[in-house]
C-alpha positions in Angstrom: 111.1 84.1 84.4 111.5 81.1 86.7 107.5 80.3 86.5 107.8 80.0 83.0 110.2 77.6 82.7 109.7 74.3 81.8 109.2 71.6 84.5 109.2 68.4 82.6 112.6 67.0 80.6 113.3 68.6 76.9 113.5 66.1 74.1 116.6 65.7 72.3 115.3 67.2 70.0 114.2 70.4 71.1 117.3 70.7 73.0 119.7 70.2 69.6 117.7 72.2 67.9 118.0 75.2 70.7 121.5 74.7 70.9 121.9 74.9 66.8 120.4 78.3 67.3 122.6 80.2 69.4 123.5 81.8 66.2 121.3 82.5 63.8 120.5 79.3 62.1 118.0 77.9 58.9 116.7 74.6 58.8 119.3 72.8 56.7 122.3 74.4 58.8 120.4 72.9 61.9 120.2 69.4 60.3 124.2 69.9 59.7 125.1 70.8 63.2 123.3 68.1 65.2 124.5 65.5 62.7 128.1 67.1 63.1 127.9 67.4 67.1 126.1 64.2 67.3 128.9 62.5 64.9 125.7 61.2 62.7 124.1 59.4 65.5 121.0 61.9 65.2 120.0 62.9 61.8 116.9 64.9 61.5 114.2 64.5 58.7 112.4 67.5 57.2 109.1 66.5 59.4 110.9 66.5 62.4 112.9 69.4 61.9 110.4 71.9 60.9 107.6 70.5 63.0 110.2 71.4 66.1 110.7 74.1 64.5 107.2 75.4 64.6 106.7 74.0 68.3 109.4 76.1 69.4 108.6 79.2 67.9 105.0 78.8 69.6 106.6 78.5 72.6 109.0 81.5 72.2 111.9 79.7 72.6 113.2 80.9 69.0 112.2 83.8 66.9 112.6 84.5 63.4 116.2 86.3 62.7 116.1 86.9 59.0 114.5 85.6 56.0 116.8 85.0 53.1 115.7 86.5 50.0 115.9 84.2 46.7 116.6 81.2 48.6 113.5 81.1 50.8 115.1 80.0 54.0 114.6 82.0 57.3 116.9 82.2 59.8 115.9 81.8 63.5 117.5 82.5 66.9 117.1 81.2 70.5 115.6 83.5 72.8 116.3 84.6 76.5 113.6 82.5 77.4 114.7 79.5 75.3 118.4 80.0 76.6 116.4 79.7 80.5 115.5 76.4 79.3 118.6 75.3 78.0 120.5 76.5 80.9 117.4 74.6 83.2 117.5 71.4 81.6 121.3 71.3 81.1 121.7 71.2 85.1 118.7 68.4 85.2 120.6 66.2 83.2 124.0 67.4 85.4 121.9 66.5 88.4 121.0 62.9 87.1 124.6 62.3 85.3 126.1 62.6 88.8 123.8 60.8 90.3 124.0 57.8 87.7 127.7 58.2 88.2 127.6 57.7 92.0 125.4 55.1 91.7 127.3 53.2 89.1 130.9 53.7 91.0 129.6 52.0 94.3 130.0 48.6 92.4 133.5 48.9 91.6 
């Protein structure tokens, strides 16, 4: 699975949105849990959120869980592959934060 990894950074927004779907998640319930996690700081429009949506599900990163009937949401959830780039880009930006750290204690 390695090879089909991503080798360039995530955005924020792919990554909160990958994150939001460990469990089975809609659109609306995405938008609540980044602005909850991210104490309002990100707040994602209906454009942004669906067109990430889309990218992601081209990319097999999420998959369609359930569509809710009457209500027409759907329901998606991160795959194995999009937990693989979760779990690559989470020790990226490990890799940098201690690095930025090391650098930014030598000053002290």
């Amino acid at each position: 699975m390695k090879d089909k990894i991503q080798e360039t950074p995530l955005t924020e927004t792919a990554l909160l949105i990958l994150l939001a779907m460990y469990k089975p998640n809609h659109g609306y319930g995405v938008m609540q849990f980044v602005e909850e996690k991210t104490k309002g700081r990100v707040v994602f429009g209906p454009g942004t959120l669906y067109g990430a949506i889309n990218n992601l599900e081209k990319k097999k990163w999420i998959t369609l869980h359930a569509v809710i009937e009457g209500e027409r949401k759907k329901e998606y959830v991160i795959t194995d592959l999009g937990k693989e780039q979760v779990k690559s880009e989470l020790l990226r930006m490990q890799e940098v934060y201690i690095i930025g750290m090391e650098i930014t204690r030598l000053g002290e």
